[in-house]
Every structure is written in structure tokens, then in C-alpha cells.
C-alpha positions in Angstrom: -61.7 -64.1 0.9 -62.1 -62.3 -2.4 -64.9 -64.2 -4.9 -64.4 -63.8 -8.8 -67.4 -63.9 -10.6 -67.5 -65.2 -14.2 -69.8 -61.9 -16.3 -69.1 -62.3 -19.5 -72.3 -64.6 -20.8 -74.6 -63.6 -23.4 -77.7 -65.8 -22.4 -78.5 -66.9 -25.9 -81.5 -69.2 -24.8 -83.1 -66.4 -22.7 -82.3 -63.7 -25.1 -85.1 -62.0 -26.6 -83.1 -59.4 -29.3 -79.6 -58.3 -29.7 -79.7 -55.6 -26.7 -81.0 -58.0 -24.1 -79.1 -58.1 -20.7 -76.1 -60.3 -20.1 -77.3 -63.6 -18.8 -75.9 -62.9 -15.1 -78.3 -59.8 -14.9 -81.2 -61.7 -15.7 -83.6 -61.0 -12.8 -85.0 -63.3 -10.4 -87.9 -61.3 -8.8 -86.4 -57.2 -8.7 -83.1 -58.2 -8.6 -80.5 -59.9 -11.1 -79.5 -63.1 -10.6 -75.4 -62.3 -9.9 -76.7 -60.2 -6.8 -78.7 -63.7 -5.7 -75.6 -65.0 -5.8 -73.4 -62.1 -4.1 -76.0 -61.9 -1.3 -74.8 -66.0 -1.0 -71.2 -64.9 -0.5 -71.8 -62.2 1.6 -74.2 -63.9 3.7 -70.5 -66.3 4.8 -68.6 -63.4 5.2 -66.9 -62.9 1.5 -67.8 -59.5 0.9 -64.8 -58.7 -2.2 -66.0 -59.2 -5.4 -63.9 -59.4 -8.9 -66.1 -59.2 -11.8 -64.8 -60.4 -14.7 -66.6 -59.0 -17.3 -67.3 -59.2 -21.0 -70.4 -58.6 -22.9 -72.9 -56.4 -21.9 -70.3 -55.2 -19.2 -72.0 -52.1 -19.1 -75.0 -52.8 -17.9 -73.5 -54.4 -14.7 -71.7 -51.7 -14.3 -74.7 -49.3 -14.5 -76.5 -51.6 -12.4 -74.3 -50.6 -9.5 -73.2 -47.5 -10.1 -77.0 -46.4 -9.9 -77.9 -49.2 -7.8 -81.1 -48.7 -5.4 -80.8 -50.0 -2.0 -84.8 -49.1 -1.6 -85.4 -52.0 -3.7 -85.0 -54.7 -1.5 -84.8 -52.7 2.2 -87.0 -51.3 4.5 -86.5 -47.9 4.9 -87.9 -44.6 6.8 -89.2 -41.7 4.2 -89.2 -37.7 5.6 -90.2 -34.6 4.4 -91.6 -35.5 1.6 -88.9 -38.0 0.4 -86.1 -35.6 0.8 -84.7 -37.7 3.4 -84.3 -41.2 3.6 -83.3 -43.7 6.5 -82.4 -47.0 5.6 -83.4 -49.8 8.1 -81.3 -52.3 6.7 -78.3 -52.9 3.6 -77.4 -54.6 1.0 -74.3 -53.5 -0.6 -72.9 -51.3 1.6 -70.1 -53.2 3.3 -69.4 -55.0 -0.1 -66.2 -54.1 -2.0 -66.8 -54.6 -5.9 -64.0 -54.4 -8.9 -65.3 -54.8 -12.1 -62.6 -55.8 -14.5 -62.9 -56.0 -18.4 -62.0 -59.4 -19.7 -63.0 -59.8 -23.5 -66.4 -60.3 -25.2 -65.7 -63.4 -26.3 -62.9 -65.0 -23.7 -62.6 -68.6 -22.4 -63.6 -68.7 -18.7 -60.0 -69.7 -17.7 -58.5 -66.7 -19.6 -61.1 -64.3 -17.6 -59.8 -65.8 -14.5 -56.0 -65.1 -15.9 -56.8 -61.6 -16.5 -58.1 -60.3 -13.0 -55.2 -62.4 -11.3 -53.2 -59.1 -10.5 -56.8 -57.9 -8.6 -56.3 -60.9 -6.2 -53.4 -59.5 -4.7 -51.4 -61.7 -2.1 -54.5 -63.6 -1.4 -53.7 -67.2 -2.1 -57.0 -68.9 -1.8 -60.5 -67.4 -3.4 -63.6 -68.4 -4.8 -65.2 -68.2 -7.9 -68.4 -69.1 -9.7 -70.2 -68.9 -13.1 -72.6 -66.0 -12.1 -75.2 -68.3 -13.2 -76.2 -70.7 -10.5 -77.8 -70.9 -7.0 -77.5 -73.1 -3.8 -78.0 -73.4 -0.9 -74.6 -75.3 0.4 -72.4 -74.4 3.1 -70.5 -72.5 1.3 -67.6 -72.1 4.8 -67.6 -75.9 5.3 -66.3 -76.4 1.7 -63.4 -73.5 2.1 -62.4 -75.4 5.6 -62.0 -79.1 3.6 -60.4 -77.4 0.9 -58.0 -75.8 3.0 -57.1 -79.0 4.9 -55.5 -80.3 1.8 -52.9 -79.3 -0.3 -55.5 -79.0 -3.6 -55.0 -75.9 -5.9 -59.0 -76.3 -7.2 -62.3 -77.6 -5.4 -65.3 -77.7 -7.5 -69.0 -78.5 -6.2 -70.7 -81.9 -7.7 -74.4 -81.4 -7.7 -76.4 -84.5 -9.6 -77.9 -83.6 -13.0 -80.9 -81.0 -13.3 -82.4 -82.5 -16.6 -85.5 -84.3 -17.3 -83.9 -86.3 -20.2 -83.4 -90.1 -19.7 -80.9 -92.7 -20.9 -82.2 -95.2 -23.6 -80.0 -98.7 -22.9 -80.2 -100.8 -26.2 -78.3 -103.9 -27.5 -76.9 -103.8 -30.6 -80.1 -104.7 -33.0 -82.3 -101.8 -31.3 -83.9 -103.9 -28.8 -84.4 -101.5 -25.9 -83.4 -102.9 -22.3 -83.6 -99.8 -19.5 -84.8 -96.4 -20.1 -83.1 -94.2 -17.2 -83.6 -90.9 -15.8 -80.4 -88.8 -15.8 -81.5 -87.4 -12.6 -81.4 -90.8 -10.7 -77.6 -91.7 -12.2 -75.0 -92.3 -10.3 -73.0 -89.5 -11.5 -73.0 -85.6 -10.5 -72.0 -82.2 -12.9 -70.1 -79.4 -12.4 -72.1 -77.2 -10.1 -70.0 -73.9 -10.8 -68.9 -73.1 -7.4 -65.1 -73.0 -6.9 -62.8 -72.9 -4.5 -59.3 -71.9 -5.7 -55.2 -71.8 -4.7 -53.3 -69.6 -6.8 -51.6 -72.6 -7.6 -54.6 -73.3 -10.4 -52.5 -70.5 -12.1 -49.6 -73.3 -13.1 -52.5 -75.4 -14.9 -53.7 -72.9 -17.0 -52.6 -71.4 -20.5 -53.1 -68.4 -22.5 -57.0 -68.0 -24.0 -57.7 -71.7 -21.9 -60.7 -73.0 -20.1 -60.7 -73.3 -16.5 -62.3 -76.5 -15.6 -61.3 -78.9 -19.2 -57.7 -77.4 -19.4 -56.9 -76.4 -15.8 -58.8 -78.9 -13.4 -58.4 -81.8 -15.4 -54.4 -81.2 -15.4 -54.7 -80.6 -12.1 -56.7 -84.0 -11.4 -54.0 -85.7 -13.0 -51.4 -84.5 -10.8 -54.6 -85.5 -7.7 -54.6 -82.0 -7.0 -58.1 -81.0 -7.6 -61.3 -81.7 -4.4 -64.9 -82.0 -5.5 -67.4 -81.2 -2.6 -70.7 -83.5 -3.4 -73.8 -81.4 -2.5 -77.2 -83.3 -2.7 -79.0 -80.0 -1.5 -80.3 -77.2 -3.4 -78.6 -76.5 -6.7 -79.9 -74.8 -9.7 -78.9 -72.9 -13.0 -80.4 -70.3 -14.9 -79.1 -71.2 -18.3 -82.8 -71.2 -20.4 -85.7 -69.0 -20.1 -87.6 -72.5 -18.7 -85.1 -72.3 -15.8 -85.3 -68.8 -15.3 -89.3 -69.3 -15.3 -89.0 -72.0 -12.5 -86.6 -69.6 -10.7 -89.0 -67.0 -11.0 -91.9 -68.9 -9.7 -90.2 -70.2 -6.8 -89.4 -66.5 -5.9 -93.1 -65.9 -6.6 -94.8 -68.5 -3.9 -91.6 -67.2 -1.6 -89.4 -70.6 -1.3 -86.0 -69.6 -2.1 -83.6 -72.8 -0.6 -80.8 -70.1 -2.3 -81.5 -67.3 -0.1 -79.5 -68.2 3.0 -79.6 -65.0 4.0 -82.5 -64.8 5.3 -82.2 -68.1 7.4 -80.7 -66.0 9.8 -77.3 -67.9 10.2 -74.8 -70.3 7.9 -76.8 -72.9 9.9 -75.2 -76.9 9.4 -74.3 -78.6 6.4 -76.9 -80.5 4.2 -77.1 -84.2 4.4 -74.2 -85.0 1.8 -74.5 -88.5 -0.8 -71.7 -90.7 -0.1 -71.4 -93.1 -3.1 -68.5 -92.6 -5.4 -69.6 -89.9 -8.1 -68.5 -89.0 -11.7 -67.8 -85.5 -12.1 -68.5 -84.1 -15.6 -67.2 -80.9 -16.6 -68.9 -78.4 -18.1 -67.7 -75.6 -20.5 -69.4 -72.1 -19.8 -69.4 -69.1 -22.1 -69.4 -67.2 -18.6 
């Protein structure tokens, strides 16, 4: 199942001058944070990438096109590093396009323009390139495809540490709440899509507040609650908390190394609000 991947952000809040990286190549330990998320995919089988880039598009591609399996393998060294024997791979049974969609193009027209790379395939994947969990990512393409729903998107519960001031109407204070403990979820960025999404969505359009939210209207979109790991790197503080995690060596996101897709996390079951979010991925 082929798996678009949204390139195109500029990371303005982790930016430190006007050359830095494209947000998705932000690095979490050696590597960036879009091959975190590619070693996700791959880890359930979904080895064909589309990336739909836009700026900085040539340092992804660079990335790859020199890209050093050494890095993160073990590997057997000879005569004097003239040979090498790699005990183990990354990238090698991966199939990537990279595909140029605009420097500054809505999410749903990147997702237009590398429609002709899906070929006949009438179910894929896609995410913002930006975040990381640990969800099982097969069990949410088997609900999906027991329905007739041209979009699934993944509700995660809000990240932030901000909190919800309750007042009456003459300023007299009555709850303070932590958005975290709400009873509502976000857009956690991981899609699961019928070509079908295609019918929703307009020239230069966003994918989830144009597309889905047609499509919702028509009860055609799934969301997929996840109450386990979830996490963006959208600010240099969550970048630093990524990076720290990485550090000590707990990494929920890296399923890989768990050795197999394993079971599905425990799942909420109350009734959520899904809030969309608008990405300049």
C-alpha cells in the first residue's frame, strides 16, 4: 500500500536562518524525523513511498540520493574499509518517488498533484511527515477497509499544556481545565485514504477542512481514536523532548524494534470531538 508523505513544511518555529532544513528533515538522534516515520510504515509492510515535496525539496532529495546505511546498521569492515558487509538494512527494499508539489501549496493540492503516482491503487496512506506513534497502524487499514469511507483520520487527545479558563459573564472564574484532560481529541495526521477523497477535493484545497469535512457530511469519513503514543514535532520544545526521549533510549515510536506489529493499544471509548488541523506540510 503506497504512503504519501506531506514534505513541503518550512518549520518556522524550529528554524534557526533562512537555509535551515525543511521541517520533516529535522533529526531526531542521526536520523530525520520523515525516516522515523518511514521506518513506521515499513515496519507494517508499506514499503512505497510518494513524497510530495515543496520547500527545501532538495535537501530530501540529497538525503537519499547519498544516503548512508552505516549510520544506523551494523556492519562488517575489510581491507582497510574498501569493503563493506552490511549486517542489516534500512532502505533497501523501500521504493521512494519524490514528486515536486509547489513551495507554498495547500496539503490537499500536494495530495492532487502526485495522484497520477498512485496508479490503480485505490486505497493509501498518508501523513504530515511531522508526527510519530506508536498505533497499529494495520488494524486501522482493516476497519477502514470494512466500510465504504473514502478518508480515516487518527484522533489522538491534545498534546498541550495550556488550560481552559471557564468564566461567567462578569469575570468571575468558575473551572480552570487542562486541555489534555478534555473530552475531545485532534487530528493526529495519520490517514488512511480511498481514491474516492479525490471527489471532495478542489483545485489549490486543503485536505482535511475542504475534503474531510465534505466528506463527513456525506458520513463518509472514519476516525480511529488512539489513546497511545502520539507526538509532533512542530517547535523546537517538541523537537527537544523528542530528542531527549531518543537520548535515555525510550522511543514508544520505534515499533520496529519491538520485534513485531504486536496488538493494538487500549483504545478510549467515549464519544470524541475531532478538530482539524491545517498543516503547511
Amino acid at each position: 500500500m503506497k504512503v504519501v508523505l506531506f514534505c513541503g513544511g518550512q518549520g518556522m518555529r524550529m528554524r534557526s536562518g533562512p537555509d535551515s532544513l525543511p521541517k520533516p528533515m529535522m533529526t531526531i538522534g542521526s536520523r530525520p524525523v520523515l525516516w522515523h516515520i518511514m521506518k513506521y510504515y515499513a515496519h507494517f509492510g508499506h514499503t512505497e513511498f510518494v513524497l510530495a515535496l515543496g520547500y527545501g525539496a532538495s535537501a530530501v532529495k540529497d538525503y537519499f540520493l547519498t544516503y548512508q546505511e552505516t549510520h544506523s546498521n551494523d556492519f562488517v569492515l575489510t581491507k582497510g574499509g574498501a569493503e563493506i558487509e552490511l549486517l542489516s538494512s534500512d532502505i533497501s527494499e523501500w521504493r521512494i518517488t519524490f514528486v515536486d508539489t509547489g513551495h507554498d501549496t495547500a496539503i490537499g493540492e500536494r495530495l492532487r498533484r502526485v495522484r497520477r503516482y498512485l496508479d490503480d491503487d485505490d486505497v493509501f496512506l498518508a501523513n504530515y511527515g511531522d508526527v510519530l506513534t506508536d498505533a497499529p497502524m494495520n488494524q486501522i487499514v482493516d476497519d477502514f477497509l470494512a466500510t465504504d469511507a473514502v478518508g480515516s483520520l487518527m484522533a489522538v487527545p491534545p498534546q498541550d499544556s495550556f488550560h481552559v479558563v471557564r468564566y461567567d459573564a462578569d469575570g468571575t472564574m468558575r473551572d480552570l481545565e487542562p486541555v489534555a484532560d478534555m473530552s475531545m481529541c485532534i487530528n493526529g495526521g495519520y490517514f488512511v485514504l480511498r481514491q474516492g477523497i479525490f471527489d471532495y477535493l478542489g483545485e489549490g484545497e486543503d485536505l482535511v477542512m475542504d475534503a474531510c469535512v465534505r466528506a463527513a457530511r456525506d458520513g463518509r469519513v472514519r476516525v480511529h481514536p488512539h489513546a497511545g503514543f502520539w507526538a509532533p514535532m512542530d517547535t523546537l520544545k517538541e523537537r527537544n523532548a523528542l530528542e531527549e526521549m531518543n537520548r535515555v533510549g525510550r522511543r514508544p515510536w520505534a515499533v520496529w524494534e519491538q520485534g513485531s506489529s504486536g496488538a493494538a493499544p487500549e483504545r478510549t471509548t467515549a464519544a470524541l470531538t475531532v478538530a482539524g488541523l491545517p498543516r503547511a506540510v
